[in-house]
N, C-alpha and C positions, 0 to 999 in steps of 0.2 A: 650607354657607357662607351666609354672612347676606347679605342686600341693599345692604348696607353693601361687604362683601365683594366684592362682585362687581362694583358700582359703580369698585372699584379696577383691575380689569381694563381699564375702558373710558374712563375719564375723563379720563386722558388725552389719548385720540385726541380726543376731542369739542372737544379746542382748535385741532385741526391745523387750521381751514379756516376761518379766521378774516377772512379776506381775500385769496385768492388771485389767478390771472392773468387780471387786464382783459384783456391781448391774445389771450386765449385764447375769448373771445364774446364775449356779449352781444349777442346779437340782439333785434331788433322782433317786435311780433305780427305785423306784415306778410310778414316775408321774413324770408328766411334771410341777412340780413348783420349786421355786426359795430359794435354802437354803440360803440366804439373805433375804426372808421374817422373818426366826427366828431372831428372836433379840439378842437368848443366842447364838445362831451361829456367830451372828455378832461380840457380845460382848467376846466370849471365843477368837476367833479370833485373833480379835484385841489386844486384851492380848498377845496372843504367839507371835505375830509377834512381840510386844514391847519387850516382852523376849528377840526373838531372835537376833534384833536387837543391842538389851543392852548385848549380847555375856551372856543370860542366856541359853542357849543349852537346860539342862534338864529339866529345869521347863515349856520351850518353845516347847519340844519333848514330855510331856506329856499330855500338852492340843492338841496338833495337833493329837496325839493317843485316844483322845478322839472323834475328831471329825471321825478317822475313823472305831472306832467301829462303829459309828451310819448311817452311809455313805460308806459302806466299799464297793461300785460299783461305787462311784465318785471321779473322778481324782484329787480333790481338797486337799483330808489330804495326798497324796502322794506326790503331787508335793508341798506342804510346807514342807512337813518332808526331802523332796531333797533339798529345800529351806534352812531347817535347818543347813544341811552338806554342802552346797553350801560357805555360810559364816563363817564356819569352815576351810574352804579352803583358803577363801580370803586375813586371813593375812600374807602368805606365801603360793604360789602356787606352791612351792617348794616340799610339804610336800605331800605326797599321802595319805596318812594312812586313808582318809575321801570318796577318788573316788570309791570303789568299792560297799560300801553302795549308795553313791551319785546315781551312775548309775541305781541302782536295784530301788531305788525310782523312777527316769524317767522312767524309764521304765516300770516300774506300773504305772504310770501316763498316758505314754504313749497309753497301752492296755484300761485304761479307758474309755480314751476319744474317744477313734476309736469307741465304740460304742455308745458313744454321736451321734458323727461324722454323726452316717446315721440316725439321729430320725432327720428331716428336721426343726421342733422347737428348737434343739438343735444344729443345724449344726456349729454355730458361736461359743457356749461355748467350744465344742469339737475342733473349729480348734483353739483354743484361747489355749488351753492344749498339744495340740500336736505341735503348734509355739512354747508355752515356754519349754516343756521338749526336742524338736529334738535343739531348740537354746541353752539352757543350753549345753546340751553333745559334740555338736560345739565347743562351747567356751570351756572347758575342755579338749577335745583331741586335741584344736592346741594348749593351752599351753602345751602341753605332748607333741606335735611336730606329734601328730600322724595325717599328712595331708589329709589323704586319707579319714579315720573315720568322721573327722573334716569338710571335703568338703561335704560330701556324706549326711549329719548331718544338716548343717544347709541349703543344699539346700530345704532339708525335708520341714526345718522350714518356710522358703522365701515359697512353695507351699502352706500356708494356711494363708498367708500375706492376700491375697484382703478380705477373709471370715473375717478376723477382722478387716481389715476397712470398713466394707460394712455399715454401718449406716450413716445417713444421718447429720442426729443431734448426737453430742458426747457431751457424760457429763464431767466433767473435770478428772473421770479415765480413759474412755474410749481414751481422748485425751494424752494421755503416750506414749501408742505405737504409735499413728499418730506422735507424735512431733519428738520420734525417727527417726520415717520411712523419715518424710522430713527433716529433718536435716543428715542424713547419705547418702540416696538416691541421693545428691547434692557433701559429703563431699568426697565420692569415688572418681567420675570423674573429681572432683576440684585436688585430691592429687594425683590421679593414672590416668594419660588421659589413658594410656595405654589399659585400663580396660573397657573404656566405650563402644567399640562393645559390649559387652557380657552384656551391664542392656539397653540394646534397648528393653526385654521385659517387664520392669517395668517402673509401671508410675514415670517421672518425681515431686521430694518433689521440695519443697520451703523451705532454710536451714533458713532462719530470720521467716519464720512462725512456722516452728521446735522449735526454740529457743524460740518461743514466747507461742507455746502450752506447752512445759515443764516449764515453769515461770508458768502460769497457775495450772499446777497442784500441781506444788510445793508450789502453797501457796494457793490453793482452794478443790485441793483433800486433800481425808480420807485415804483411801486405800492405793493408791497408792503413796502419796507424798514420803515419803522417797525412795522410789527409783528415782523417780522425780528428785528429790534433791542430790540424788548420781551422776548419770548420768550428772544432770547440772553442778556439781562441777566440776567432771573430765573434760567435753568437756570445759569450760569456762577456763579453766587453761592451758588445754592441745592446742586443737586446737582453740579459739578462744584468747589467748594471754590476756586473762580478769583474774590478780591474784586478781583482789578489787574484784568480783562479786563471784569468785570460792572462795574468803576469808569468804564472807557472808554467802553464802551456809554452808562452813566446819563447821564454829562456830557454826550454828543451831544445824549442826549435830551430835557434839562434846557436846552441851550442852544439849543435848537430850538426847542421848545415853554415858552417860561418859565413859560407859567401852568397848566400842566397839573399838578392838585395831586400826583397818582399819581407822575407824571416827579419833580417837587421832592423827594418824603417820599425813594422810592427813591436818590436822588442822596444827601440828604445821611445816610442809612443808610451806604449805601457808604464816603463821607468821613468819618464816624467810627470805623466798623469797622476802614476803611484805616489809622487813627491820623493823617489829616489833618486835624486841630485845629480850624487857624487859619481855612482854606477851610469844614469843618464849621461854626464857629460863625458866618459871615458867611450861608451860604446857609438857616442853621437861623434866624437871626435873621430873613431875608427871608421864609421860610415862615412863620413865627409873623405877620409886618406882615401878609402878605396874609388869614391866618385874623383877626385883630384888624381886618380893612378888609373884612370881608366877602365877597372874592373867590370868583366861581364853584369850588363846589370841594373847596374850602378851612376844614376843617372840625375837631372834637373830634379825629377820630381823625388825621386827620397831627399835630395839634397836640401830642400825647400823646409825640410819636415828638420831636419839634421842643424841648418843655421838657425831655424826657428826655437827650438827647445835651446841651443847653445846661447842664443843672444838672452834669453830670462832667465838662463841659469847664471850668467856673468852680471846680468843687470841686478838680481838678487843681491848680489856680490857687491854691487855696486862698484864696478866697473865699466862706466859710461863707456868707452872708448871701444873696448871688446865686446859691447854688447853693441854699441852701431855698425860695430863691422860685420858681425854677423845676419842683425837686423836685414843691411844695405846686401848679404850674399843671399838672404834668402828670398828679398823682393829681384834682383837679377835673376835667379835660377826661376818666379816663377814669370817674368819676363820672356823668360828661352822659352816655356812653354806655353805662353798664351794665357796662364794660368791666375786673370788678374782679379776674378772674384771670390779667390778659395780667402778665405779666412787667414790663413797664412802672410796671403801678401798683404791682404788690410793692414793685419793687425801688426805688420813689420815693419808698414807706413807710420802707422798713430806711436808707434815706438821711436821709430828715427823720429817725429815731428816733436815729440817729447825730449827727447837727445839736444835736435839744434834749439829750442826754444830754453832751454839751461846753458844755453852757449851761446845764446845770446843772437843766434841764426833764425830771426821772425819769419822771413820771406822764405828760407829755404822749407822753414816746418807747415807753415800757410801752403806751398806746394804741396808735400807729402798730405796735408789734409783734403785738398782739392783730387785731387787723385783719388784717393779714398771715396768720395764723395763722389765723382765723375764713376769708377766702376763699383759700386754698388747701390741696389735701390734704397730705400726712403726709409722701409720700415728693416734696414739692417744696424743689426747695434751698432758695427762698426762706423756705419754714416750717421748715427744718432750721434756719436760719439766726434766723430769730426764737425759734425755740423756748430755742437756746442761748444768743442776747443775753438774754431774761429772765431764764434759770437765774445766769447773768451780774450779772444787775441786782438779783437778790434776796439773790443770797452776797454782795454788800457793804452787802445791811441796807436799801437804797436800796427 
């Protein structure tokens, strides 16, 4: 099995602890109580995360620095201020320019909580900190492809798996990570049989109790919901084929956080997928204003997602005009990013090449078809599809 391979076993899990139970620690280097007893802890908090969440970075970067001046031996204001760069990251993971801070806050995080780790009162807060920061830098270096970093990384994280579900009774943030755990614990050896020698030493989840513990916190936790809520969107769209329930999710989260570029791009995916149009082009329209105004955020690659749903919502319309122009912004934007085999720019080529060849532009559409053809392989619809417009475009002489 390849590194790559094996990384599939685990990567998974490396996301389950993304934000767990505030009520459940956080303790001072002095003593053993609970910085959840304070309330202004609570309450600054919660603030930054709404910050950060709403893609305010610096205003959400300086109460998370407040709380580590006052806490500065607890792994909690580092692994938020990692937190912070994390979703800095998220609306292009293309972009590096956020990992090398990223990493030095895990890993401050990480040095914290190890000493959690042996105060035997603390042993759960500490593996609850050392799960999310070794699972965060996981997930990070396999999208950087770095396999090896990446395995070695979230195996870490999977070793401090059982200390945070060792509670008997779970409150409904504590219930995050569990609904993770059995809903992925299930979804590996359902997608990868191959895989399943190697999770014989982990206990068996239950993927519909999964499902049913993150519904829960997605609309009973405090804490933790928004992530909750992230999480359910993705797997309900992605792996459980549910675009009405992952629709549900997005809108909350869209209308929560309106300037969260990740929240927007995902929202208006759903609204078009869903075949909701009218609502797609008004929110796709919005996301395009805020990448044309510069908005934290707000970038090539939402952009790409944003002209792409606009150009077949006007071509529907049958509005040649407004649908090449869109077509033509969303092959540019994935231009700026290198981005010439995603689906998107294909199929924004085979659309202009259909635009000039109705206008009577043979040479210009035979381009956009060669292109197509030049970056994808053999057996992609998109090149089945260009290969047979040209054969197309040549049997009538053109």
């Amino acid at each position: 099995m390849n590194l790559k391979s094996k990384w599939l076993i685990v990567f998974p899990f490396a996301a389950l602890f993304i934000f767990n139970d505030i009520n459940q620690s956080y303790a001072t280097d002095a003593k053993d109580s609970l910085l959840i007893a304070d309330m202004i802890v609570q309450i600054e908090a919660t603030r930054a995360l709404n910050d950060m969440y709403n893609f305010k970075f610096r205003k959400a970067r300086r109460q998370f620095n407040w709380l580590k001046q006052d806490y500065k031996e607890h792994p909690l204001p580092y692994f938020l201020l990692g937190l912070n760069e994390w979703w800095q990251i998220m609306p292009n993971m293309n972009i590096e320019t956020h990992d090398e801070q990223f990493l030095a806050y895990m890993d401050t995080s990480i040095m914290k909580a190890k000493k959690l780790y042996l105060v035997d009162s603390l042993k759960v807060e500490g593996a609850f900190f050392l799960a999310a920061s070794y699972g965060f830098k996981a997930r990070l270096y396999s999208d950087r492809r770095r396999w090896i970093k990446a395995a070695g990384h979230a195996n870490k994280a999977l070793n401090y798996l059982d200390d945070c579900r060792s509670k008997d009774e779970l409150s409904p943030e504590l219930l995050f990570g569990d609904g993770l755990y059995n809903y992925f614990s299930v979804w590996i050896p359902d997608n990868y049989p191959q895989l399943r020698p190697f999770l014989i030493m982990f206990d068996k989840g239950d993927k519909e109790l999964g499902l049913d513990q993150l519904r829960e916190v997605a609309r009973n936790a405090f804490y933790t919901r928004t992530e909750a809520q992230y999480w359910l969107m993705r797997i309900l769209f992605i792996e459980e084929n549910d675009a009405q329930g992952a629709l549900y999710e997005s809108e909350y989260l869209h209308k929560t956080y309106p300037d969260n570029a990740f929240f927007h791009r995902y929202y208006t995916r759903l609204l078009f997928h869903t075949g909701r149009f009218a609502k797609a082009k008004s929110v796709a329209e919005d996301l395009l204003m805020k990448i044309d105004s510069s908005y934290t955020g707000y970038e090539q690659n939402s952009g790409r997602y944003a002209c792409f749903y606009l150009a077949k919502i006007w071509e529907s319309n049958l509005d040649q005009d407004k649908a090449f122009y869109y077509y033509q912004r969303t092959v540019e934007f994935a231009e700026e990013i290198k981005a010439l085999e995603s689906g998107y720019y294909l199929y924004a080529l085979l659309g202009m090449a259909h635009i000039y060849d109705k206008r009577g532009k043979k040479d210009e559409a035979k381009k956009c078809l060669r292109t197509i053809r030049k970056n994808s392989s053999r057996k992609d619809d998109a090149n089945k599809k260009a290969k047979a417009y040209l054969k197309s475009l040549k049997k009538h002489g053109d």
